[in-house]
N, C-alpha and C positions, 0 to 999 in steps of 0.2 A: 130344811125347806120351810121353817117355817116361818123366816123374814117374806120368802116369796107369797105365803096364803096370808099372813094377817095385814101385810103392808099395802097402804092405802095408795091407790092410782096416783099420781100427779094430775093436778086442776086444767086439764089443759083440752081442746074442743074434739080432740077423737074420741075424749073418754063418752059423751053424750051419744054417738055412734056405734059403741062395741055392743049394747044387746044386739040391734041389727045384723051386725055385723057375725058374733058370734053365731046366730041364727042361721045366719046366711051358708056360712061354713059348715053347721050340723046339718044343713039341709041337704045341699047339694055337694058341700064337699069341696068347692072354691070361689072363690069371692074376689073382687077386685075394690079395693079402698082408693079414691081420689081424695086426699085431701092435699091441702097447700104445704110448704114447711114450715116447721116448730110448730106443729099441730100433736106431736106426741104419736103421732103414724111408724114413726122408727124405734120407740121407746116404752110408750104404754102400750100399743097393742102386741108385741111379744109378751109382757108381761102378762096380761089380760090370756091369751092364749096359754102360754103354760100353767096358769092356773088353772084351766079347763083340761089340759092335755094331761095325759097318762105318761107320753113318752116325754122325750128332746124336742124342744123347737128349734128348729133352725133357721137362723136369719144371713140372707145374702147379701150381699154390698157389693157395688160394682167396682170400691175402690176399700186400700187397704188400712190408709187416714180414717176415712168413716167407719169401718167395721170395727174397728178401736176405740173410737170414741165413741158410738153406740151403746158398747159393752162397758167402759167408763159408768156412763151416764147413769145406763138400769141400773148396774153397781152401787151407784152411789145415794140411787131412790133407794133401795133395799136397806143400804146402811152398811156394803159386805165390800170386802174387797175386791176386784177381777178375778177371773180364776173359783169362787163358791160357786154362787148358785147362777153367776153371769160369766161367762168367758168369751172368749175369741181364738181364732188361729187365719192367722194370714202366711202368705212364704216366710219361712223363714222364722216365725215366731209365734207361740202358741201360750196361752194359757187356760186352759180347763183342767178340771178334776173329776172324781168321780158324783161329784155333789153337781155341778153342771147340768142345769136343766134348759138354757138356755147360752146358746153359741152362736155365733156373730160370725161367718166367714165371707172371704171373698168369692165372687161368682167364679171364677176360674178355679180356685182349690174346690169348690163343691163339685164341682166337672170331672176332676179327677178320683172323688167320691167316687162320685154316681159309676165312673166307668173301671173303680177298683172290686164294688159291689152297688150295684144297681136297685136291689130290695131299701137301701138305708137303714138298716136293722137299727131299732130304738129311737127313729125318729118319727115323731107321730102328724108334723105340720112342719112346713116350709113357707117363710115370708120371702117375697122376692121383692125387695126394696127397690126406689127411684127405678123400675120401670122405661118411665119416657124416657131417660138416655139412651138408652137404645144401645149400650154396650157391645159388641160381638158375643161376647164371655157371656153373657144375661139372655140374650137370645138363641144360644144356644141348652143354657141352662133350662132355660123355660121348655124349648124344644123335649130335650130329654127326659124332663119331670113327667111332659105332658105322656111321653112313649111310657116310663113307667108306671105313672099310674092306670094307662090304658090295660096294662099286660101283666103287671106283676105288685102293684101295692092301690089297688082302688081303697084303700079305707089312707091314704094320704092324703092332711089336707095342704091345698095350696092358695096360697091368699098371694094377689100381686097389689104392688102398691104404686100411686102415680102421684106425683105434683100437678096433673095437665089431665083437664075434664075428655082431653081426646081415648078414652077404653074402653071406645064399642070394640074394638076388633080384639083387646086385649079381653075382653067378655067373654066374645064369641068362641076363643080358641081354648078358653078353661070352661068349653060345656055351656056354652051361653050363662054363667054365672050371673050374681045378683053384683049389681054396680051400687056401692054406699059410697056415698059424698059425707065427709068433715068440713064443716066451713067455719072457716077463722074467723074473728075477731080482727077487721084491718084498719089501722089508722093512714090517713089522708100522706100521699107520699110527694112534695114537689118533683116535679122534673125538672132538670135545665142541662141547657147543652154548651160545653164549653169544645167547639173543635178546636182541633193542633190549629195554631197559625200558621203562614204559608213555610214550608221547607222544616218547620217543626218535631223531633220525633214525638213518638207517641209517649215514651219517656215522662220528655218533658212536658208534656202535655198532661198526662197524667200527675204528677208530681207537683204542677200549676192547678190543678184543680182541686189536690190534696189541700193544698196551703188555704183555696179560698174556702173549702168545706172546714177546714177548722178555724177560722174564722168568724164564719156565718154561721153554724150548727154549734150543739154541745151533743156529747157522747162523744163514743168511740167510732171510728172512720175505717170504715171496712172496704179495701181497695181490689178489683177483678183486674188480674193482668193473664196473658196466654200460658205465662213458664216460668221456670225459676232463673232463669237469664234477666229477663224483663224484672222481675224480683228484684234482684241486684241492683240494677240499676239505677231504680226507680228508688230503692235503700238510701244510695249513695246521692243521689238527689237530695234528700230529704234529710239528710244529716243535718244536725245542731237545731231541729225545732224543739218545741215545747211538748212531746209528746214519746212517749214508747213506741220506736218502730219494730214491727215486728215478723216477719216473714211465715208463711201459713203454704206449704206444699207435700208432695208426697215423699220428695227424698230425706226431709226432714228427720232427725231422730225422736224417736216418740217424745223424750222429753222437752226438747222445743215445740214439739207439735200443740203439749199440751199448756204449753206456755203462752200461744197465741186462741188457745180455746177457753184462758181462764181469763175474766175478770183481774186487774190489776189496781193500785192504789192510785197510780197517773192514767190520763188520758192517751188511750193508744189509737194505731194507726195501722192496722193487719193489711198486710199484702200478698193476697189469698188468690192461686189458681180456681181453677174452677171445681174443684174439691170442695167448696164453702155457698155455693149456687142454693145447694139443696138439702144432701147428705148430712151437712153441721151445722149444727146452731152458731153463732159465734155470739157471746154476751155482749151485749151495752151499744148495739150498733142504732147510730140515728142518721150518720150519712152515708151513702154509697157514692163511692168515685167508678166507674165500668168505663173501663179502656176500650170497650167491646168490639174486643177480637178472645178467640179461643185456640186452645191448640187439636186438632181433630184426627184420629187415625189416615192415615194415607200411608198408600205405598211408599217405603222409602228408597229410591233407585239410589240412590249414593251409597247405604249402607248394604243394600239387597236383602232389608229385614222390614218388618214393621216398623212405620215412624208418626210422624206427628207431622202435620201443617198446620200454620195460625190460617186461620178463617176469620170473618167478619161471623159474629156472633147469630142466633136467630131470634126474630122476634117474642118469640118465648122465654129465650134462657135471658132477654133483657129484662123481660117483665121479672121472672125468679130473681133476677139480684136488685132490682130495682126494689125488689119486695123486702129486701133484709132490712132496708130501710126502715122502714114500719111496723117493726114485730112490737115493739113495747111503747111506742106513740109516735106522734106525727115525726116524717122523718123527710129527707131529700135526697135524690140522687143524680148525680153529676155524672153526664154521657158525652162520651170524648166523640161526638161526632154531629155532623151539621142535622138541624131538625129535620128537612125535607128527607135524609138520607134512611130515619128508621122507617118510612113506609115501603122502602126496598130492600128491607132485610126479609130472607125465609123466614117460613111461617113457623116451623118446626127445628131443628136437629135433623142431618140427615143420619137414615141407622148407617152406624160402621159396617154392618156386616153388605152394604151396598159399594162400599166404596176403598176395602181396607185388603191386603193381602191374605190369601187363603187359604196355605199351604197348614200352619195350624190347625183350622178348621177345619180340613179336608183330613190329617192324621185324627181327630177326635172322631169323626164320623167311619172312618174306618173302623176304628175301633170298636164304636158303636155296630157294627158290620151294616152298616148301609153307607158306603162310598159314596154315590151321589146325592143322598138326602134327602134321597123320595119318601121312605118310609115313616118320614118326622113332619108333625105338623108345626109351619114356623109363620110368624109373627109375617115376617117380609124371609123369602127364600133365596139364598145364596144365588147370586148369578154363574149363570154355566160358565162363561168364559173363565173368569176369576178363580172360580173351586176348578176348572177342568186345567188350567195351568198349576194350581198347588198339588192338585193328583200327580203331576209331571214332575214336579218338581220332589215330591216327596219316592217317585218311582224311582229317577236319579240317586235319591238318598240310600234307597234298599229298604226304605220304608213301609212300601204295599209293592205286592205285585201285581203281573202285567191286567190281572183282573181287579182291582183297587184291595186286594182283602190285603190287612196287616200282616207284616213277617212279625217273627221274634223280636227282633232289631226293632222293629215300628215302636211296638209295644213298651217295650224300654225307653225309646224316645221320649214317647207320649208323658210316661209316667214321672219324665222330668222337670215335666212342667215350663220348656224353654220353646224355643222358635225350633222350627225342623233342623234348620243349619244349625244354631249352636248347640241344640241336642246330638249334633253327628260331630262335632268339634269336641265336643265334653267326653264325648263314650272312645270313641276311635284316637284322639288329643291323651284321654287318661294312659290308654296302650302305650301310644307312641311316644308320649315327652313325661308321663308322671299324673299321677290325679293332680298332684297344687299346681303344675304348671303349667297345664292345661283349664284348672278352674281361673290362676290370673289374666288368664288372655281370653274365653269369653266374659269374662263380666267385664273386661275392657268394650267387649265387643257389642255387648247387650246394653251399655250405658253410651258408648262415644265416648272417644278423648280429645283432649287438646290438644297435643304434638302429633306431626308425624307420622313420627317412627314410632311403631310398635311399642320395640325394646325401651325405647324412650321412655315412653311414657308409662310401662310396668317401674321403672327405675324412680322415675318421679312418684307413683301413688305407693310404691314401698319405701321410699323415704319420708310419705308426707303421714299426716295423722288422722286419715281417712277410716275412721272406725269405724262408717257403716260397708265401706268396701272390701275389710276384711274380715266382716263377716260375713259377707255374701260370696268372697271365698272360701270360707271354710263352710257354707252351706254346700257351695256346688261341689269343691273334694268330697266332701261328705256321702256323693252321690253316687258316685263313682268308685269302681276298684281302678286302681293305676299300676304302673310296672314303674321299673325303675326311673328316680327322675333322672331326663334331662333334659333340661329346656330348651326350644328351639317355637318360637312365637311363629315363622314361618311358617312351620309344620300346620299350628292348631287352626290360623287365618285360611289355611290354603284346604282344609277338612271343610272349614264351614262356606268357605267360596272358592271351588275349585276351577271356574271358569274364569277368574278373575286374576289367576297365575300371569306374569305379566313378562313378554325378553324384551329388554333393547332394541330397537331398533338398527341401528347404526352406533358404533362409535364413536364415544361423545355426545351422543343424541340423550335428551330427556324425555324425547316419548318413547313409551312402551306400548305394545300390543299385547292386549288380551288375549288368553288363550278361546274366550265367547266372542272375539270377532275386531271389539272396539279398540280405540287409539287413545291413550290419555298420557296427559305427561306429568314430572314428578317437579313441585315450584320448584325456586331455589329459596335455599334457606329449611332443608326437610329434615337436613339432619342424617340422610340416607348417603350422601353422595352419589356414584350412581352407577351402582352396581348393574350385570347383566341382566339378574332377576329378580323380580321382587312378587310378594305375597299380596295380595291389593286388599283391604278392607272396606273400605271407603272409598269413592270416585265421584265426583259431580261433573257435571254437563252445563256451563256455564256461558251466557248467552257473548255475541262475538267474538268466542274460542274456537278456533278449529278443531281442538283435541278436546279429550276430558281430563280433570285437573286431579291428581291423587291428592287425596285428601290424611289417609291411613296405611301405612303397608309395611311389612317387613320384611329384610333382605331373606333371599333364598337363592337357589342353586336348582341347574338343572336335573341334579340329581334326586333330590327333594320332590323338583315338579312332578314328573316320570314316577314316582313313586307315588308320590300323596292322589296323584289325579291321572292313575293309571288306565282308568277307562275313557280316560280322552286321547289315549294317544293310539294312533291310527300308523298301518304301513300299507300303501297304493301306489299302483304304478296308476300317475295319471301321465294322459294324454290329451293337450289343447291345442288349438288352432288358432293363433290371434296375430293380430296383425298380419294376417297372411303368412305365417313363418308358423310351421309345426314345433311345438317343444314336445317331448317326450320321456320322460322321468320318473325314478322311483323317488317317492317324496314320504319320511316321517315325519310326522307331527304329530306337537298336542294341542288339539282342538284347532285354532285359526295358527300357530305358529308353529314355523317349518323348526325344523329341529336338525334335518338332514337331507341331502338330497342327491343324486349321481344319472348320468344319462343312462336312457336305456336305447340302447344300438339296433333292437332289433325289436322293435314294437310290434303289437299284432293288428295286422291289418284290419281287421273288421272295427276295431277301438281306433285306430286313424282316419279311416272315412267314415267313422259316427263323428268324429274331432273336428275333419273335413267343414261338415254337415251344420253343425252345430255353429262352428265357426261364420260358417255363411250366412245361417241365419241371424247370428248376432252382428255383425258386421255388417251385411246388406249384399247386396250384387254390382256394389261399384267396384268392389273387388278381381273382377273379370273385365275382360277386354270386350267393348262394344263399338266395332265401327258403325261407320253409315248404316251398310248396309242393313248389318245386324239390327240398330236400332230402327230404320224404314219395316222392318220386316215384324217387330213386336207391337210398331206404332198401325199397320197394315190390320194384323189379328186383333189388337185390342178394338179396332174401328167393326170387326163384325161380332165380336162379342159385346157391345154397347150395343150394334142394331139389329144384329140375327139373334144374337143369344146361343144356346144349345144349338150345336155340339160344338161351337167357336170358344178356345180357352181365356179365360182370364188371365193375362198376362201380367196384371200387377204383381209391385215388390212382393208383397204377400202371398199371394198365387203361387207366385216361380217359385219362394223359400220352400214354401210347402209342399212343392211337386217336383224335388230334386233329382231324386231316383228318376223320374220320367222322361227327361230332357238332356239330365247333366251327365249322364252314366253311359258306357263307364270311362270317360275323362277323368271323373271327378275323383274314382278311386286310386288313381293316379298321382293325384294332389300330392307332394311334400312340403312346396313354399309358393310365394307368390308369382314365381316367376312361373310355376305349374299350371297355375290359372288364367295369368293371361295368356297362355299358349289357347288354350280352347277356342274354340271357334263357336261363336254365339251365337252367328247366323245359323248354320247346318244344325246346331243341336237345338234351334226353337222349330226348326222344320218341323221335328219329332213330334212336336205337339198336335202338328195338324189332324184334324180328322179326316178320317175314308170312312167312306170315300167321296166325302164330300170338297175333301183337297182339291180334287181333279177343278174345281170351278172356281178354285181361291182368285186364279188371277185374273178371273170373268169378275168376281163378287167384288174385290177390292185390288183391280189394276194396280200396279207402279205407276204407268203412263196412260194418258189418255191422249189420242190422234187427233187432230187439228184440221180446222177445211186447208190448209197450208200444206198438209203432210206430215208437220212436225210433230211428235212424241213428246207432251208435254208429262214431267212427273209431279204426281197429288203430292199435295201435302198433307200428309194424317198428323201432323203433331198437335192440331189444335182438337178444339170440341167437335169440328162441323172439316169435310175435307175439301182442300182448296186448290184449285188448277190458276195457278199465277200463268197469262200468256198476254202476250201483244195484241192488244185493239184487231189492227188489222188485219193478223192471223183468223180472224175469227170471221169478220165479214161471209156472208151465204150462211152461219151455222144457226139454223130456226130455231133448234128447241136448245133448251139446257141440259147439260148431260147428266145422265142418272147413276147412281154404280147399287153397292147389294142387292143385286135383282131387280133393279129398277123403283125403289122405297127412298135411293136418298137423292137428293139432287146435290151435284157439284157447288160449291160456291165461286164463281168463278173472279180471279181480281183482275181485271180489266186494265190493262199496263202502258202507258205513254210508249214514244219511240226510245225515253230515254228510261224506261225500265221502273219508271215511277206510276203506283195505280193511280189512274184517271175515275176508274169506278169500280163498285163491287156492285154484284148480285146475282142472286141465286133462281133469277127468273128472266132468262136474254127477251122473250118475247116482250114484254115489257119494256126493259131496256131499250129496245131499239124505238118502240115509238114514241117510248115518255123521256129517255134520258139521252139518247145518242143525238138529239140535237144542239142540246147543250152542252156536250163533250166537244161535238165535230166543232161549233165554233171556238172554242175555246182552244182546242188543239191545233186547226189549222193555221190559225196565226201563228203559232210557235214553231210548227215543225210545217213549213210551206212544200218542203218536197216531197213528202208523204202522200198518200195518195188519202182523202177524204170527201169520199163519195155520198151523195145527199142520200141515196136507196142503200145502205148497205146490205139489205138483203139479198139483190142479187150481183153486187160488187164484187169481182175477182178477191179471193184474200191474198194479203202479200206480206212478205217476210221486211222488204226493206222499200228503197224509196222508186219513186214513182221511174229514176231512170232503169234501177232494175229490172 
């Protein structure tokens, strides 16, 4: 230990900040450092601490690139190897010793620290590095530190650290802590915007900006693209210049990693994920090319796991790379997008834990034993929908029961550090097919493949020289006790997505049905052919597709299905009513797909007139027979339920569905098919509805017919808003008032009808009529119809049916 007490800080502007700093931490015990990057915030102040500290420091990283090169870096200030008095451990790779006083992990392996033993026995300080990403893994990390030190290690310090002056709230939640600023040294950075030209990709746009920044700048050219696909490409672009291309991501093998974090003898040209924003230094850099887009946690519905979407970058993470420019003098950086367009970028990052799948988070919190996450104070809090679907989804697993606490099985999951699904594919896959053949098919599943077919594509990455792939197999065997192998890639797909078991449709058909409901169909060209059933891994929802397109899947068997996703398979007798026709059937399935099915002869009645029932209301009541009369008689009632109200029924669709039992019974129970239906009589059974005893005045309140000064029995018409007595002009002559019906509140409309059946006039007030408009009818009428009798007084004019010789 004693490179670590005599070796002098590096000259770099946090070191002007650590008394503060240190102070702030004896005081109260946590602190929040904002400084910019390459300030020596990730490198000298672990150092600086464990010289003060008794115990371990331990430093977090949100990713597993950076926590490598962190532990590099102090390394190599010290003068010592990785692994003495600097080490690290991320999945899968570890070096520390017992000299170790200072370790470098990722925020998700510290999680599973915290929740293997919760005290961190020999660790005396925790730095939670780059902060403002906002991680899931970091925010819950922060969470849980914040729970233990409340309860079981209050002499633990915890310092958090930010690129971004935004850590009032990250203050407030470590105790209102003391907030120290580092402020760099920055040199003058041009901007300029080169967007895509029209129909452009970003590629090449990217790759065109390259060429002019080396060019116009000297140094090294530090490039932001979303992913290591974009990587690639932008590679192959760039072939035959004058420079070292050199790719900078997290699948990287450390020692290319460190190949693009070193200084070289030529002029390079890094083509760096967003692992290089903040987290690393990269040497020599004077011009920045930013594609700016990023890749950001989102739900991935095709895979049914955590995935990634390219996003348009935030106005922040533009300024952090724009800034790499500048670290060692004036620099430029080239922004692949039109200049009015960066005042429309967010202002921040949004946090993952807002926007990302939660079924992980929801098994850590269990385990924690507090399921919904009340009991933890968080930075921004899990949304209820989001956690309260990964509780589901994890209770399907066998992972918590019906009250969220963890099973056995949970615990095991947790401890593997994977997604809920490939931890139940890994554990239940090691049984069923073997630990190795079970760990090749999720790490197929946890990365995405190119081909297909499953089998395929194990075929292709065991032939190929994929050395980081198989060690990430022998980590997950590793993990696992397994039985005997035998491999069956269906089996392990159909553990980790059991809903996503898929039959044929049809004969020769390429769509399959989901056993969760949906339709997707299998390209051609899969490599599958087109078996009955298939395993589904992968699915997209692809815009003017009817179906959804398999993306990944492997052949299986209904035997397989029925077995692997035993809890989806169901035996009911249902019974429906559709299309006016009862079907009645014992029906197996698993989950949406029928498996089996045979009649059932002798259904039980009370499950046929609910079917009846059911069927009505989904269908509607055009399903029954309504003649005239029937319909005059609903059109009658709905007319004093519009103007009496109570006790007169609402006869609407919606009414009558709803008050089946009161009307339709017991016809209804009688129902077997359509022709059951129309048999009913729909006049007699809306009788039913009447009230008493105010029936006895129905045909007083809203007549059929109303009597004429002629004698004649004219019938209303209720179909419209208002009711209408269509009669002949002259039938009406001597009638003085207008006729009224519901107790005398509505007045008739009456339509005033030529000889030849055509209205001459309307109105709902005769007195009127007769003085203001019947003289301008009479002349107009009498000239047409001369034999009609049109008298100047019609008020006391005989009324007459036809013409004058009558």
């Amino acid at each position: 230990m004693a490179s670590l007490v005599t070796a002098s800080l590096p000259d770099l502007p946090v070191r002007d900040v650590l008394p503060d700093l240190l102070a702030a931490l004896d005081g109260s015990g946590s602190a929040v450092l904002v400084a910019p990057p390459g300030t020596g915030k990730t490198t000298v102040v672990p150092l600086a601490l464990a010289r003060e500290a008794e115990g371990r420091v331990v430093v977090a990283e949100p990713r597993r690139l950076a926590a490598r090169a962190a532990a590099s870096r102090m390394a190599a200030l010290l003068g010592e190897d990785v692994g003495e008095t600097v080490g690290y451990a991320v999945r899968g790779d570890r070096r520390t010793s017992k000299r170790t006083r200072i370790e470098v992990v990722t925020t998700g392996l510290l999680v599973r620290r915290l929740q293997h033993d919760p005290e961190l026995p020999g660790v005396s300080a925790v730095l939670l590095d780059e902060c403002h990403e906002r991680h899931l893994d970091a925010d819950l990390l922060l969470a849980l530190l914040l729970d233990v030190r409340e309860g079981l290690r209050d002499d633990l310090r915890l310092l958090a650290t930010s690129a971004t002056v935004a850590a009032g709230r990250l203050a407030a939640l470590l105790g209102d802590a003391p907030v120290v600023t580092a402020h760099a040294t920055t040199y003058p950075v041009d901007v300029r915007h080169v967007p895509p030209a029209r129909t452009e990709r970003i590629e090449a746009c990217v790759a065109r900006a390259v060429h002019t920044a080396l060019s116009e700048t000297d140094g090294d050219v530090l490039v932001f693209l979303p992913g290591a696909g974009e990587i690639g490409r932008v590679s192959a672009l760039l072939s035959g210049i004058d420079a070292d291309v050199l790719p900078l991501h997290g699948r990287l093998s450390p020692a290319r990693q460190d190949t693009a974090l070193t200084e070289g003898a030529r002029r390079r040209v890094v083509l760096a994920t967003a692992v290089a924003e903040s987290s690393l230094t990269v040497p020599g850099v004077r011009a920045v090319v930013d594609s700016g887009l990023a890749r950001v946690p989102r739900v991935d519905h095709r895979r049914g796991l955590p995935g990634l979407a390219t996003v348009r970058v935030s106005a922040a993470v533009a300024d952090q790379r724009a800034g790499r420019a500048g670290r060692q003098g004036p620099g430029t950086v080239y922004r692949c997008w039109q200049a009015h367009e960066h005042s429309s970028l967010p202002a921040y990052p949004e946090p993952e834990i807002r926007t990302a799948e939660l079924s992980r988070l929801a098994l850590e919190l269990a385990c924690w034993s507090t399921p919904d996450g009340s009991a933890l104070a968080w930075w921004d809090p899990p949304p209820d929908g989001a956690l309260t679907a990964g509780r589901r989804l994890l209770h399907t697993l066998d992972a918590v029961g019906e009250d969220g606490t963890v099973t056995d099985r949970g615990a095991r999951m947790a401890a593997l550090g994977l997604h809920p699904r490939l931890a139940r594919a890994l554990l239940d896959g090691a049984a069923e097919v073997g630990a190795h053949a079970a760990a090749e098919v999720v790490s197929v599943l946890d990365e995405g493949a190119q081909l297909t077919d499953v089998d395929a594509e194990l075929r292709r990455r065991r032939a190929g020289a994929d050395a980081r792939w198989r060690r990430e197999v022998r980590r997950l065997e590793g993990l696992v006790d397994g039985g005997r192998e035998k491999p069956d890639a269906a089996a392990v797909v159909a553990l980790a997505h059991p809903e996503r078991l898929a039959r044929r449709r049809a004969e020769g058909s390429r769509v399959y049905l989901l056993a969760g409901g949906t339709a997707a169909e299998l390209p051609p060209g899969s490599g599958l052919g087109e078996p009955e059933w298939l395993a589904v891994a992968e699915a997209t929802r692809e815009p003017g597709r009817v179906h959804g397109v398999i993306r990944l899947a492997a052949t299986a068997d209904e035997e397989l299905a029925t077995r692997i996703a035993a809890n989806l398979v169901s035996e009911s007798d249902e019974i429906t009513f559709s299309g006016g026709e009862l079907v009645a059937r014992a029906v197996r399935r698993l989950g949406a797909i029928t498996l089996a099915e045979r009649p059932l002869p002798d259904p039980d009645p009370a499950r046929v007139r609910e079917a009846v029932h059911e069927g009505l209301r989904r269908d509607g009541l055009d399903l029954l027979s309504w003649p005239a009369g029937a319909v005059r008689l609903r059109q009658r009632l709905a007319f004093l339920h519009e103007h009496a109200g109570t006790p007169w029924p609402d006869v609407a669709d919606e009414a009558l569905l709803s008050r089946l039992d009161e009307w339709l019974e017991p016809e209804l129970s009688a129902v077997r098919r359509r022709g059951d239906l129309a048999r009913i009589d729909t006049e007699s059974a809306l009788t039913r509805l009447l009230p008493w005893p105010e029936a006895r005045r129905f045909d007083e309140l809203a007549p059929e017919r109303i009597e004429v000064p002629t004698g004649s029995r004219v019938r209303v018409d209720y179909s419209g808003a208002e009711p209408v007595l269509a009669v002949k002009l002259q039938e009406t002559f001597g009638w003085l008032a207008t006729p009224r019906i519901g107790g005398g509140t509505v007045p008739v409309v009456l339509h005033l009808l030529s000889p030849a059946g055509r209205p001459a006039a309307v109105t709902a007030d005769l007195d009127s009529f007769w003085r203001n408009g019947y003289p301008g009818v009479r002349a107009e009428l009498r000239g047409r119809y001369p034999k009609h009798p049109w008298p100047e007084d019609p008020l006391t004019a005989e009324p007459a049916r036809g013409t004058r010789r009558r």
